[in-house]
LOTI-410796 format. One record per residue: z, x, y of N, C-alpha, C in turn; residue in three letters. Coordinates in pm, whole numbers, padded with zeros to 5 digits, always signed. Each point is the difference from the previous one (the first is absolute). Example, Ala and Ser with C-alpha at 12.3 -4.5 7.8 and 13.67 -1.06 7.14 Angstrom:
2
+00780+01319-00569+00000-00089+00119+00000+00090+00120Ala -00072-00035+00105+00006+00082+00119+00073-00077+00109Ser 
//
This chain:
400
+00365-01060-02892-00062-00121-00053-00150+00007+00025Unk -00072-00063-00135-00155+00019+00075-00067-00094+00007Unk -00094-00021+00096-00080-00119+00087-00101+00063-00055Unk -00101-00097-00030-00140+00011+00018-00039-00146+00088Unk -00096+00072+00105-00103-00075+00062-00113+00005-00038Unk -00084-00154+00012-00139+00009-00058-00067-00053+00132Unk -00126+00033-00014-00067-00057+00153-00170-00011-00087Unk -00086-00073+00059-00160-00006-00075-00045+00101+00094Unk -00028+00060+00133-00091+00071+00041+00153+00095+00129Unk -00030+00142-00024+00079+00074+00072-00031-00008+00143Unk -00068-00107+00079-00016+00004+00105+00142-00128+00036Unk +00054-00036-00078+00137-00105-00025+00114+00103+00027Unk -00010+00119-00016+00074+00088-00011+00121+00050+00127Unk -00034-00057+00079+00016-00041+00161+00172-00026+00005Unk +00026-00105-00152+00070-00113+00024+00075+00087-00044Unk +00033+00101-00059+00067+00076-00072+00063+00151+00134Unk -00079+00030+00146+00003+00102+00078+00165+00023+00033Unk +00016+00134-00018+00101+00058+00082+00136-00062-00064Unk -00032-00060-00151+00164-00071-00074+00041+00135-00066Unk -00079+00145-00079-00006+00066-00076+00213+00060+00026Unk -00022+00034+00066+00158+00072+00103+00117-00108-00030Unk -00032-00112+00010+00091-00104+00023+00054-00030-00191Unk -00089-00031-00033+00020-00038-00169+00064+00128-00078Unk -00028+00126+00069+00047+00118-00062+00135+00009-00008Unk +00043-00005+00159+00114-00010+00026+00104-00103-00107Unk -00080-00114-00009+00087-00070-00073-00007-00023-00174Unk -00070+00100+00008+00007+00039-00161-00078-00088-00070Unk -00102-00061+00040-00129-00027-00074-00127+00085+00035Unk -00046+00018-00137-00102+00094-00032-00127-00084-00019Unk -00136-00026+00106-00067-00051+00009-00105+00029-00049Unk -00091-00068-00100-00206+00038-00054-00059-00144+00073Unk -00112+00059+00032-00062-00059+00098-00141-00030-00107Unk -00077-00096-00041-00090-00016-00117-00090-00079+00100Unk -00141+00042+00018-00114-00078+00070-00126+00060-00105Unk -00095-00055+00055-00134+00079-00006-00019+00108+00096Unk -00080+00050-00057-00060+00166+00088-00095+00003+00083Unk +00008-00032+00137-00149+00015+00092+00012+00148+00047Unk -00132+00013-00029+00005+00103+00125+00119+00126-00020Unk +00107+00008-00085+00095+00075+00029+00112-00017+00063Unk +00022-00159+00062+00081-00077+00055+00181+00004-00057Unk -00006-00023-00124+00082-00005-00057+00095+00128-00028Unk -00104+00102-00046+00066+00145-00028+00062+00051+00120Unk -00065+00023+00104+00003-00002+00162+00202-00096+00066Unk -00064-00122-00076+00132-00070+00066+00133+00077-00075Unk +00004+00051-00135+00071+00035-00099+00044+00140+00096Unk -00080+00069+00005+00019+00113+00086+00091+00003+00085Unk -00082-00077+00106+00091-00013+00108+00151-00032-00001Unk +00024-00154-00093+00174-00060+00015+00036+00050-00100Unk -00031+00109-00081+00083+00067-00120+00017-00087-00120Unk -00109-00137-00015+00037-00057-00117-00100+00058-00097Unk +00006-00051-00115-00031-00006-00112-00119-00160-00024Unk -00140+00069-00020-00089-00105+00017-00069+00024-00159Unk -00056-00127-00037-00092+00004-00095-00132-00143+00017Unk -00127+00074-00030-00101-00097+00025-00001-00069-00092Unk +00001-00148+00011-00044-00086-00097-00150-00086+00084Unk -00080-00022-00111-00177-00025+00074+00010-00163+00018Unk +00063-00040+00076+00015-00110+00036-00140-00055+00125Unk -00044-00129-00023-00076-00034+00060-00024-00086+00060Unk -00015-00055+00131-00004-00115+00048-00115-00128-00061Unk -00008+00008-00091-00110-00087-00076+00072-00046-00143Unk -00097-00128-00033+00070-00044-00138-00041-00022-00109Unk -00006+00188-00017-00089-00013-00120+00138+00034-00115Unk +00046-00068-00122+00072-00046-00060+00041+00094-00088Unk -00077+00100-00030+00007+00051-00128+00069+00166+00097Unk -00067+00039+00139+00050+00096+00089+00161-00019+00007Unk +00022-00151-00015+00132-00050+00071+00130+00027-00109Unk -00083-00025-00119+00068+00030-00126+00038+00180-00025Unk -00091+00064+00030+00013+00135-00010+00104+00067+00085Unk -00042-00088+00100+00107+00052+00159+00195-00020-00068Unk -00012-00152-00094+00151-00048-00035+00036+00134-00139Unk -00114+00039-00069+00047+00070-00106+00063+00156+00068Unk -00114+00026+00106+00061+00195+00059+00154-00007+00045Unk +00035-00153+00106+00122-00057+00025+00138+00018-00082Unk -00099-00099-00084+00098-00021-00123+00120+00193-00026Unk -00155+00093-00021+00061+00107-00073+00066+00099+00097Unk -00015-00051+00165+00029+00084+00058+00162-00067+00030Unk +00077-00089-00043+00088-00090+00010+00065+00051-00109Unk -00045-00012-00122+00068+00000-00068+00036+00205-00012Unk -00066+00055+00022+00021+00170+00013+00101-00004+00097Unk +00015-00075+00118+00038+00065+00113+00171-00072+00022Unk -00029-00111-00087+00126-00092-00038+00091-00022+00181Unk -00106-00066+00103+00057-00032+00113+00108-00152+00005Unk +00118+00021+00078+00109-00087+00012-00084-00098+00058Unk -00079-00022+00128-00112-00072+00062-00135+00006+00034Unk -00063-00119-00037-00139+00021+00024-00038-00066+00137Unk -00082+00025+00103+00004-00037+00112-00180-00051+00017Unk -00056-00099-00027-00111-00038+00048-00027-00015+00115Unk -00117+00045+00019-00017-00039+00167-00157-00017-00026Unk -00118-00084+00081-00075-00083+00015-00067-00012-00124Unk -00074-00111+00027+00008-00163-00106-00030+00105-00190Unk -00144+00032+00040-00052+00075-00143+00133+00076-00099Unk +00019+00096+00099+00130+00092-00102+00084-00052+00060Unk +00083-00091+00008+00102-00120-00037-00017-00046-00035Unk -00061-00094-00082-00036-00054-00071-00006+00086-00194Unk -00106+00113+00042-00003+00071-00160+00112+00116+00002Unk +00071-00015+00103+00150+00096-00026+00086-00067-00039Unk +00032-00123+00033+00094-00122-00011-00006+00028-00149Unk -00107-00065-00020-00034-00018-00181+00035+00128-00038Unk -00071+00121+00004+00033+00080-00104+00136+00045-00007Unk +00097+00025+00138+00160+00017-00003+00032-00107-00096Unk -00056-00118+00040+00087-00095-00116+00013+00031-00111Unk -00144+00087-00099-00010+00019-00101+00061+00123-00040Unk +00019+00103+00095+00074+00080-00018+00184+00013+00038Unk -00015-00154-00005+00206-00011+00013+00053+00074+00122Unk -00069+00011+00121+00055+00017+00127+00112-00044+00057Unk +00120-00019+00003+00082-00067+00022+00001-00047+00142Unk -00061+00046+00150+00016-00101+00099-00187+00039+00097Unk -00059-00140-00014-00121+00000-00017-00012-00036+00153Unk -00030+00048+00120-00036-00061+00125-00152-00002+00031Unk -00039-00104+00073-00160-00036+00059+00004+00019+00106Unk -00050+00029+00094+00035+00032+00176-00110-00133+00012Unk -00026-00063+00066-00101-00124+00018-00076+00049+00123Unk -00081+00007+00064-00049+00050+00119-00098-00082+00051Unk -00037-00107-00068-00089-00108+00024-00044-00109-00097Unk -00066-00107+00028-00013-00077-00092-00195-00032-00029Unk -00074+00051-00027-00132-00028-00009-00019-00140-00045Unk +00098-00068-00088-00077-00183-00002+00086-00027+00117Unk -00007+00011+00100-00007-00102+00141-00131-00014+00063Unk -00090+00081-00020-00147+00030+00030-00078-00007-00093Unk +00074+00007-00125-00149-00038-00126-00043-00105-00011Unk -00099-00012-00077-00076-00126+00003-00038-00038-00188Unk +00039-00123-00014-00001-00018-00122-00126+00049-00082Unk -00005+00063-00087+00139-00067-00102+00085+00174+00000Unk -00063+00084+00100+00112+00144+00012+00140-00044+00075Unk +00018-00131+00086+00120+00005-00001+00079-00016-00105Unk -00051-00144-00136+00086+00032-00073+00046+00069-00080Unk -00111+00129+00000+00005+00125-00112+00091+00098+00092Unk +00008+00033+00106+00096+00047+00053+00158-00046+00013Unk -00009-00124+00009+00126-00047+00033+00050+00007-00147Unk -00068-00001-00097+00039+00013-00153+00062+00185-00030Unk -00135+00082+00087+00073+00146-00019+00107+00019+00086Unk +00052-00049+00111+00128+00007+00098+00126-00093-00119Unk -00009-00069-00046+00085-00109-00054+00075+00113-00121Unk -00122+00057-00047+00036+00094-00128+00071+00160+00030Unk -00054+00010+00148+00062+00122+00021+00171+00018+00072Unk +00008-00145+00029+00112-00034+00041+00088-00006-00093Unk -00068-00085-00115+00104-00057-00122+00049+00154-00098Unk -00076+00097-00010+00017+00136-00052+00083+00100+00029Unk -00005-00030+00185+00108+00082+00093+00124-00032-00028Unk +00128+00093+00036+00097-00057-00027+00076-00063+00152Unk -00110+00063+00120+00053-00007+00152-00151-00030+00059Unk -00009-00084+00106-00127+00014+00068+00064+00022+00162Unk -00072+00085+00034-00009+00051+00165-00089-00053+00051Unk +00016-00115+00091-00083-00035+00110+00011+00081+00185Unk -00126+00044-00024-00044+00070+00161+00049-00079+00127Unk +00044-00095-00057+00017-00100+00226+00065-00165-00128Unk +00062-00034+00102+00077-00106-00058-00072-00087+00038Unk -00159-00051+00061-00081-00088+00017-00088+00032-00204Unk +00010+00088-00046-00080+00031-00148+00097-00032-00063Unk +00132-00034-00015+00129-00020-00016-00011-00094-00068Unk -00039-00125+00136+00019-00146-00029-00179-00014-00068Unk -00075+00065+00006-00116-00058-00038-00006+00007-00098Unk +00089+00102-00084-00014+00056-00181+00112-00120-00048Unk +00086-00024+00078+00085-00122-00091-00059-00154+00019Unk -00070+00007+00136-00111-00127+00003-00090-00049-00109Unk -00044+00110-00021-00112+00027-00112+00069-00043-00136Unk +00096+00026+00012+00072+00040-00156-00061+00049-00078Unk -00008+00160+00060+00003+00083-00030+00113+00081-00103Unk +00101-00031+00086+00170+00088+00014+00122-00094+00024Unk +00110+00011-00062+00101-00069+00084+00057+00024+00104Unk +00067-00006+00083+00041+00036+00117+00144+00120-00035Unk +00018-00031-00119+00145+00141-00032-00062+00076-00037Unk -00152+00034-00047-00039+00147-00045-00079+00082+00103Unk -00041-00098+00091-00097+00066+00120+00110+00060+00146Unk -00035+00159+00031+00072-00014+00120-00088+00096+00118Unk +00065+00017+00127-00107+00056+00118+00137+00100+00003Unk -00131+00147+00000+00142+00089+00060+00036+00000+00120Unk +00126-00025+00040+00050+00018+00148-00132-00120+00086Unk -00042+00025+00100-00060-00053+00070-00157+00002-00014Unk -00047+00067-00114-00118+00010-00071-00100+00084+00013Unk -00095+00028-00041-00085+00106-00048+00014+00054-00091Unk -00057+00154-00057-00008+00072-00116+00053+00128+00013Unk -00043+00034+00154+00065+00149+00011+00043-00023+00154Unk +00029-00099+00083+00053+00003+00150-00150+00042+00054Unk +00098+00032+00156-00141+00024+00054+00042+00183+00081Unk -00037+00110-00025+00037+00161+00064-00020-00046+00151Unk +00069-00036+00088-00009-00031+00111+00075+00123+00090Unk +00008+00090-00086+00090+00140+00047-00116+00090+00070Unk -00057+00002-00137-00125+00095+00026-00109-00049+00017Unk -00044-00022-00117-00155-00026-00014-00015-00109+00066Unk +00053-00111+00016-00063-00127+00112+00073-00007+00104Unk +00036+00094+00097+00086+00084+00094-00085+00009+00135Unk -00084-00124+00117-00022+00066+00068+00044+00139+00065Unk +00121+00023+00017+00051+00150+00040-00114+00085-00044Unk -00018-00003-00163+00005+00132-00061-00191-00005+00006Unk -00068-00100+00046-00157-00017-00038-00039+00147+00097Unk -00064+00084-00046-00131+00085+00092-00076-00071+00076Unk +00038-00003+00157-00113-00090+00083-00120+00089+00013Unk -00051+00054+00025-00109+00100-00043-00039-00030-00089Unk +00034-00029-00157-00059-00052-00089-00050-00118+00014Unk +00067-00085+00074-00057-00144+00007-00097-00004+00108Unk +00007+00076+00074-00074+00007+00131-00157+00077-00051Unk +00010+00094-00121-00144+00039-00031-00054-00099-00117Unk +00118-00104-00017-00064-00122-00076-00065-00098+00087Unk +00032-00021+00093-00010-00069+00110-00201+00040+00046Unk -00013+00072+00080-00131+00089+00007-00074-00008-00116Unk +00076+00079-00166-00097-00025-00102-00089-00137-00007Unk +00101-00104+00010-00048-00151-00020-00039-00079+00104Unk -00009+00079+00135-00025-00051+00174+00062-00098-00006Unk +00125+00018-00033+00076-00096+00098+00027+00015+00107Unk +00008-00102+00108+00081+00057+00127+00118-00050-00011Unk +00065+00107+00102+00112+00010+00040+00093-00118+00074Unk -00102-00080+00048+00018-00146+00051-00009-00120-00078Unk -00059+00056-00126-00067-00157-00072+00077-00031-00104Unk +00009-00173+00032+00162-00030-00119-00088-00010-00187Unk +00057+00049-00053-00001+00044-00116+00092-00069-00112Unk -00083-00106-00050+00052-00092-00132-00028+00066-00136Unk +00110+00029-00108-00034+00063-00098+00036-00103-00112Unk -00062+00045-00138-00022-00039-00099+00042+00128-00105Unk +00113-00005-00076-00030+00065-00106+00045-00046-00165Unk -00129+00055-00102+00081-00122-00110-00161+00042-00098Unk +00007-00014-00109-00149-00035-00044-00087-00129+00038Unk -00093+00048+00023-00152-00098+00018-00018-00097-00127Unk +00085-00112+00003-00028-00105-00147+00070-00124+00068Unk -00064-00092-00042-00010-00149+00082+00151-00021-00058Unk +00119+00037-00045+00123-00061+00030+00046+00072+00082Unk -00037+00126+00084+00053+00027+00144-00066-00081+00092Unk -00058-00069-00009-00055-00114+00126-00099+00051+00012Unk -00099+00143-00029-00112-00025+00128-00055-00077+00041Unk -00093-00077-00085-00104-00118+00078+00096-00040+00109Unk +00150-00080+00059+00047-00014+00040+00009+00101+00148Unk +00010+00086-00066+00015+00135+00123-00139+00019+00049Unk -00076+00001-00061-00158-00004+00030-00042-00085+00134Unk +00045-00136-00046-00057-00122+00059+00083-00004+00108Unk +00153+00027+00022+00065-00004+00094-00014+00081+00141Unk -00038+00138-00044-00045+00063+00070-00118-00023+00115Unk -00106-00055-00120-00117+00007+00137+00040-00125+00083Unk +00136-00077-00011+00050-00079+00144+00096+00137+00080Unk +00063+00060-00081+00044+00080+00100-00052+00118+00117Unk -00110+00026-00083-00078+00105+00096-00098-00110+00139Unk +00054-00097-00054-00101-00093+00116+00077+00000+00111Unk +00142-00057-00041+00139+00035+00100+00025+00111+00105Unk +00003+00108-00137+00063+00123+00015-00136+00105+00014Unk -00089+00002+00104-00150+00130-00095+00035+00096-00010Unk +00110+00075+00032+00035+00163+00015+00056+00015-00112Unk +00077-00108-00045+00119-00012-00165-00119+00139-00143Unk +00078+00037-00039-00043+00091-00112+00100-00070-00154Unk -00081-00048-00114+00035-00034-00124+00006+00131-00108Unk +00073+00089-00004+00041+00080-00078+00064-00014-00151Unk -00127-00002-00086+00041-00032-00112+00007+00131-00114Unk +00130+00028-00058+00012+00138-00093+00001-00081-00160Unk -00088+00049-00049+00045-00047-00171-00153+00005-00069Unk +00036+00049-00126-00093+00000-00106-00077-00172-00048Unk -00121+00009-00033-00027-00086-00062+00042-00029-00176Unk +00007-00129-00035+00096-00071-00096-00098+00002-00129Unk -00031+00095-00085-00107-00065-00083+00032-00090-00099Unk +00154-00013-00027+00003-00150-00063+00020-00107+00053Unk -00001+00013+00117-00021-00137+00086-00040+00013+00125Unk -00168+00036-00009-00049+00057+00111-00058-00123+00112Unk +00019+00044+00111-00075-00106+00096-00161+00033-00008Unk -00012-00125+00068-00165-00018-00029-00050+00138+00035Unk -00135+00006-00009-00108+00119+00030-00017-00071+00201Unk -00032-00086-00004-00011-00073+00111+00112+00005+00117Unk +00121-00002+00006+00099-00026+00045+00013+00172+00010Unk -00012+00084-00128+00022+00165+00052-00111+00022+00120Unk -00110+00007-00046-00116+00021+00111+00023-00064+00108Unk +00046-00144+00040+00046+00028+00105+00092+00025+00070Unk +00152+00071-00054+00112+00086+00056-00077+00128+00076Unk -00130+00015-00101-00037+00179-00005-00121-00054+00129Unk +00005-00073+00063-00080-00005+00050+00022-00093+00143Unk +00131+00007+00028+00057-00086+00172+00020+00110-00016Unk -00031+00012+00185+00045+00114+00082+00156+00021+00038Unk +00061-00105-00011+00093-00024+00033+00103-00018-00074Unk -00066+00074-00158+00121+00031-00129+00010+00141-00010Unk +00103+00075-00056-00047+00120-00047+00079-00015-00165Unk -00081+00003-00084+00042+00040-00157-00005+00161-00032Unk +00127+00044-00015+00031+00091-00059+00036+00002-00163Unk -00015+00089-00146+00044+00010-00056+00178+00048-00008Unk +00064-00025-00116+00153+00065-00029+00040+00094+00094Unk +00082+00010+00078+00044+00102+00072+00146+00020-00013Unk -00018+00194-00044+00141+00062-00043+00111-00063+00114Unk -00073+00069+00106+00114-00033+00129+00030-00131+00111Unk +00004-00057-00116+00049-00188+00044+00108+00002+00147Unk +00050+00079-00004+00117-00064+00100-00071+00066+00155Unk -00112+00090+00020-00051+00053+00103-00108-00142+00055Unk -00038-00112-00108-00093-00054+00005+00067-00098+00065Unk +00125-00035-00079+00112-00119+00094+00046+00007+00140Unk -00045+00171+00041+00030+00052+00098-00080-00047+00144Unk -00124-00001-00091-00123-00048+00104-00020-00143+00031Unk +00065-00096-00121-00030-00132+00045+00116-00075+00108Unk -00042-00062+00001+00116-00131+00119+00067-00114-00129Unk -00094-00030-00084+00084-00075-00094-00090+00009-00118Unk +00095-00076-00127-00051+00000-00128-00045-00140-00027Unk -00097-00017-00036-00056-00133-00056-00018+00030-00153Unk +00065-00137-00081+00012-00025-00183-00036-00145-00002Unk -00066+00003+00016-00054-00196-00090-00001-00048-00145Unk +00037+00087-00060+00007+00002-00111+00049-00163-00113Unk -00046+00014-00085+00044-00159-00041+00129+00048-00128Unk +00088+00118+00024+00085-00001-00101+00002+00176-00003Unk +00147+00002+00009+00042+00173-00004+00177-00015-00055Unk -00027+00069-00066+00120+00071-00051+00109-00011+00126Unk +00012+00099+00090+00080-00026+00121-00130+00075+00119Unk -00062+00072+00007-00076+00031+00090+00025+00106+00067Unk -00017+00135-00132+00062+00138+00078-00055+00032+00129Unk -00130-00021+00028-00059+00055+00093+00058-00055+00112Unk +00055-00102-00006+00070-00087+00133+00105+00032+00018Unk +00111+00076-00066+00106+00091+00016-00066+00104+00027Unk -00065+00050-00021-00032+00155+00017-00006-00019+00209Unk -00118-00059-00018-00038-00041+00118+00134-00077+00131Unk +00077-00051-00081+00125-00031+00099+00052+00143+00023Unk +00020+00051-00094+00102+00140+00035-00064+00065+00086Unk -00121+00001+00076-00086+00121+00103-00006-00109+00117Unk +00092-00089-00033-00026-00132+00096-00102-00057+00054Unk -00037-00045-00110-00133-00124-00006+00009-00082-00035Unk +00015-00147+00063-00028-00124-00077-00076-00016-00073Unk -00008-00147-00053-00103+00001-00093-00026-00215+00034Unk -00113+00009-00059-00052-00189-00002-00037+00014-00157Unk +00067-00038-00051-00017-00053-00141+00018-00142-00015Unk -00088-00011-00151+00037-00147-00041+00163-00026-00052Unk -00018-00125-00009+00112-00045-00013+00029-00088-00131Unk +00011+00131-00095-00031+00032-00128+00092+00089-00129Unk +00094-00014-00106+00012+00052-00086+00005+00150+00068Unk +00139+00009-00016-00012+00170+00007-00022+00020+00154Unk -00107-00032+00111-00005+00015+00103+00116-00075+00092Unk +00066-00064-00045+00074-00110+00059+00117+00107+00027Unk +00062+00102-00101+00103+00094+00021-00053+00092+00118Unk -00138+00029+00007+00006+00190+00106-00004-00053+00079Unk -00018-00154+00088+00047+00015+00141+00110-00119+00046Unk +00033+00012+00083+00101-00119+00077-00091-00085+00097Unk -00052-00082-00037-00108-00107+00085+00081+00016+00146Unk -00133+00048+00077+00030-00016+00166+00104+00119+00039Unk +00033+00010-00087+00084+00147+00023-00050+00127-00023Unk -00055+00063-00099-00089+00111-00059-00089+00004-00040Unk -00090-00165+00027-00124+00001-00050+00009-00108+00046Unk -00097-00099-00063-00038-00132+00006-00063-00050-00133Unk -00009-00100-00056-00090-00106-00127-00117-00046+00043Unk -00062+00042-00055-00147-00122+00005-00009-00089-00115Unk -00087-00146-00008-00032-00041-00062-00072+00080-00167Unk +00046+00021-00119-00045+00059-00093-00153-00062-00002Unk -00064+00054-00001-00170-00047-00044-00072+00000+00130Unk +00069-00017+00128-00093-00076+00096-00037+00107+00125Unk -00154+00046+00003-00021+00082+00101+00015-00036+00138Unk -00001-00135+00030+00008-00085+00115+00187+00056+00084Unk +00104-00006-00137+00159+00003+00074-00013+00164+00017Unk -00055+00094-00115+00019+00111+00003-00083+00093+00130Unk -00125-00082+00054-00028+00082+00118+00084-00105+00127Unk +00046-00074-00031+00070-00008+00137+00095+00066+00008Unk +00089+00048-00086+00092+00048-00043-00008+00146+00068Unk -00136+00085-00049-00001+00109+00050-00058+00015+00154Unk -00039-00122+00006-00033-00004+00212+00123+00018+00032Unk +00095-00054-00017+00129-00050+00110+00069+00134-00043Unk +00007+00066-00117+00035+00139+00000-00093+00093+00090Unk -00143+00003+00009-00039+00106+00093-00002-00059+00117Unk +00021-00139+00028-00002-00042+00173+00157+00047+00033Unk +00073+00041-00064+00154-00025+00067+00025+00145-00092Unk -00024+00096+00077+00075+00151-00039+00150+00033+00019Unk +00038-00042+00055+00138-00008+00040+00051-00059-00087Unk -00005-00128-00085+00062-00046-00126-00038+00087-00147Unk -00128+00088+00050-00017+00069-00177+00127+00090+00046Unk +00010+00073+00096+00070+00077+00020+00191-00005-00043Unk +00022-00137+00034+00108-00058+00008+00048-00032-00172Unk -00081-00046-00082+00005-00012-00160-00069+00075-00079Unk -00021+00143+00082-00018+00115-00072+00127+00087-00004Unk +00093-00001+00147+00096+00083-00020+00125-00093-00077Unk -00029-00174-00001+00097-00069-00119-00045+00045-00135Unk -00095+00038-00060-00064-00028-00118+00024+00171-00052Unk +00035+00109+00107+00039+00153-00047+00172-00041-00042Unk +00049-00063+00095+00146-00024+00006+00057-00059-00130Unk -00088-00081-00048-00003-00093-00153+00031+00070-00103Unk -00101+00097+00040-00081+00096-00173+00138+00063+00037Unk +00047+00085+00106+00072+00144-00009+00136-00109-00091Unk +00035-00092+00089+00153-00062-00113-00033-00031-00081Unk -00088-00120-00099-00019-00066-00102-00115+00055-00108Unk -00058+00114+00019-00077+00077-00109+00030+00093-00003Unk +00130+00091+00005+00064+00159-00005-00067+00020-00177Unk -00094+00086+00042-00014+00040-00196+00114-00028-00106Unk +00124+00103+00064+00133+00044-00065+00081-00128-00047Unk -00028-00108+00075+00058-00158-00021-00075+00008-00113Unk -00130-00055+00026-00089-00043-00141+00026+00040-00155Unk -00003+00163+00054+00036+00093-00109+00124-00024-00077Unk +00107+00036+00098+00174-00062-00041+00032-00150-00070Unk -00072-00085+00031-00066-00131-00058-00031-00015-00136Unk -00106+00089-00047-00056+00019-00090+00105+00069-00129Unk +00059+00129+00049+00115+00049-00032+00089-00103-00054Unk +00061-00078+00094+00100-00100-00045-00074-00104-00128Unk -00107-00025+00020-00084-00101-00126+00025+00092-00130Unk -00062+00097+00005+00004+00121-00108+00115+00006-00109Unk +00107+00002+00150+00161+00046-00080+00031-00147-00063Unk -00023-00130+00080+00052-00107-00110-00053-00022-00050Unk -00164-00011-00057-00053-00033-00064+00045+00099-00205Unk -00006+00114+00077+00047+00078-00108+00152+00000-00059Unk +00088-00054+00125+00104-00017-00108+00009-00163-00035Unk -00091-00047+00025+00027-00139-00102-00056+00039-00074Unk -00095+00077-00024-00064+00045-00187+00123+00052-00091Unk +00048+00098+00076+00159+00033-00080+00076-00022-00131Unk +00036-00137+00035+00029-00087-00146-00100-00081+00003Unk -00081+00028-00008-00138-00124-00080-00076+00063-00106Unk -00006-00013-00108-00067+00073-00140-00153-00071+00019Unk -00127+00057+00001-00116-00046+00008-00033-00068-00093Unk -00095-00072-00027-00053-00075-00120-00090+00072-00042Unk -00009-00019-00111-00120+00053-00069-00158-00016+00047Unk -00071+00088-00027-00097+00008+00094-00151+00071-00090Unk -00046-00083-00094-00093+00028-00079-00106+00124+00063Unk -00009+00127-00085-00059+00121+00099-00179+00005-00095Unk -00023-00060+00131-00128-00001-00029-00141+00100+00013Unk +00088+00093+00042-00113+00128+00045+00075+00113-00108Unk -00039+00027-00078+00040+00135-00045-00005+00176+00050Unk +00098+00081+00017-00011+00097+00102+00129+00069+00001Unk -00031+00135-00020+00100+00063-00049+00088+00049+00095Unk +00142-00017+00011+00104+00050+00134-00002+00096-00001Unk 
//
C-alpha cells in the first residue's frame, strides 16, 4: 500500500525518524515529499530507504508559489496513484489536503501538530483559523499531537470530536528513550568537553532553554524572569539552544540583550541535543502554545524536568509536581519563582527527573505511536472499501 507524506521544510523530517523498518514490514511503501534544504531531504531518503521528492514549498504566502506547489502535488498523486495521503505541518497540509482531494485520494489524513491562531492576532487569527477549518474539512481523518490540541480543535470548531484522534498517548513519533535520549548511552567526555568549551562548571546549576527565539516561546518572559533569578541564584547558568525566528522574530533589543548577560549562553541549532540535556539540571518552556512539547519529552527521557506553562499541548509533557511543574502562561513573576524553588531544592529536580524518564519510557514507546497509526491506516482504508467517491471536477490538467 502506498503512503505519501508531505512536510513544508525537511528539518520536520524528525517526525518521520527510525519508522522506515516498521512500515516495511507491514507492507506499506512510503514517499516522503518536502522542500530541499541544504540536501536534507535526499540525505533523509538515503538513510530510511524511502522514496523522496522535492516540492518548493515555502513558509510564506505568496499565493501564486502556493498554487504551483498544489499543481506539482496534484501530478505527483495522480502518477503515483497513493491509497493515503498523510499531511503533516500546517503549509503542506493544507495544499496536500486539496490537491489529494483533486486527485480522488481515497483516505486523506492531516497530522495537526499545532495551532498558530491561539497566538495570532487579528485579523491572521481569522485567516488561519479559516486555513485550519479548510484543511480539516478536506481530510478524511485529523491526527491531533496531545489530547490538550484535541479539545482545542473541537473548541474552536474546527473538527468534530468523531474525526479528530491522539495516537496512543500522543506525539508524532514517541520519544527513542532506548538510545538516543538514553542517559546510559550519552559520551560523558563529550559533554564534559562541552562543559569547558562553554565554561561551565562542574558545580554550577544549569537551566536550559531549547526551542526557536520567537515571542510565542515566551522569551521576553524568560528574559525578564531570569534577571530575578540570577539575583537569587548568582552561580545559576541560562542555557539557551535555538535559531532565531525570521517570521516571527524577537525584537533587535531583547536579542542584544540575551547576547549580552553574562549569565546567558545562546547557542545556535545543535545536532547533538540529548548531550546538551545532559548538561542541564532542568528544562524551562514558557511558551504560550505547543503542539505537545517535544523538547520536554526529549528532556524527560535523560531525566529532566521541566517548568512549563500551563498551556495547550504543554499541559500533556508533564504531570504537575510530579515531572515538572506549571507556571502562570505569560507571567515572568510565577515563572522565575518557579525556577528558584527548582534550583533552591536539588533533591526535588532530582526526584521528578527520574519520575518524568519513568513516564516517557511507558507512555511514549515510538512502536505504540507507530502501531497506533497503523491501526488508523487499516480502518480508515477499509471504510473507503465500499464507498464509491464523488465526482471531483479535475482542475489541473497532467498527464498519468
Amino acid at each position: 500500500m502506498k503512503v505519501i507524506h508531505t512536510f513544508t521544510v525537511p528539518i520536520s523530517l524528525c517526525f518521520l525518524e527510525n519508522q522506515s523498518s516498521f512500515w516495511d514490514t507491514n507492507q506499506y511503501n512510503l514517499h516522503v515529499l518536502s522542500s530541499e534544504h541544504g540536501g536534507l531531504l535526499k540525505e533523509f531518503g538515503q538513510k530510511n530507504r524511502l522514496t523522496t521528492f522535492a516540492i518548493p514549498f515555502t513558509r510564506n504566502k505568496d499565493i501564486l508559489q502556493s498554487l504551483s506547489n498544489v499543481r506539482m502535488l496534484y501530478a505527483y498523486f495522480r502518477k503515483h496513484r497513493p491509497t493515503l495521503v498523510h499531511g503533516n505541518t500546517p503549509k503542506a497540509a493544507f495544499l496536500s489536503m486539496m490537491a489529494a482531494t483533486f486527485a480522488r485520494v481515497p483516505v486523506r489524513v492531516y497530522e495537526m501538530h499545532g495551532l498558530p491562531l491561539e497566538t495570532a492576532r487579528w485579523p491572521w487569527k481569522l485567516f488561519y483559523w479559516g486555513i485550519e477549518k479548510m484543511t480539516c474539512a478536506l481530510a478524511t481523518h485529523v491526527i491531533a499531537v496531545s489530547p490538550s490540541l484535541r479539545q482545542s480543535a473541537i473548541q474552536k470548531r474546527l473538527i468534530s470530536a468523531q474525526k479528530i484522534s491522539v495516537m496512543h498517548h500522543g506525539s508524532c513519533n514517541g520519544v527513542d528513550a532506548k538510545q538516543k535520549f538514553n542517559p546510559a548511552c550519552i559520551d560523558v567526555q563529550k559533554v564534559e568537553n562541552l562543559r569547558k568549551k562553554w565554561n561551565l562548571n562542574p558545580a554550577q546549576p544549569i537551566v536550559g532553554f531549547v526551542g526557536r527565539l520567537t515571542p510565542d516561546k515566551g522569551i521576553q518572559e524568560l528574559y525578564d524572569a531570569w534577571q530575578w533569578v540570577k539575583q537569587v541564584v548568582p552561580a545559576a547558568k541560562l542555557l539557551m539552544v535555538g535559531d532565531c525566528d525570521d517570521r516571527q522574530p524577537i525584537s533587535h533589543r531583547l536579542l542584544s540583550q540575551l547576547e549580552h548577560d553574562a549569565s546567558i549562553i545562546h547557542l545556535n541549532h545543535q545536532s547533538d541535543i540529548a548531550s546538551v540535556y545532559a548538561l542541564i539540571d532542568f528544562l524551562v518552556l514558557p511558551s504560550h502554545r505547543e503542539g505537545l512539547g517535544n523538547v520536554v519529552l526529549e528532556a524527560a527521557a535523560m531525566s529532566k524536568p521541566a517548568v512549563v506553562s500551563n498551556v495547550t499541548g504543554l499541559k500533556d509533557a508533564v504531570d504537575d509536581n510530579r515531572t515538572g511543574t506549571f507556571c502562570a502562561p505569560r507571567s515572568a513573576q510565577d515563572l522565575a519563582a518557579k525556577m528558584i524553588a527548582y534550583l533552591q531544592n536539588p533533591p526535588l529536580v532530582q526526584q521528578h527527573g527520574q519520575a518524568a524518564q519513568l513516564r516517557i519510557r511507558k507512555r511514549f514507546v515510538p512502536e505504540d505511536v507507530w502501531h497506533a497509526k497503523l491501526m488508523l491506516y487499516r480502518r480508515l482504508v477499509a471504510a473507503t472499501e465500499s464507498v464509491t467517491l464523488p465526482h471531483v471536477p479535475t482542475i489541473f490538467q497532467t498527464a498519468d
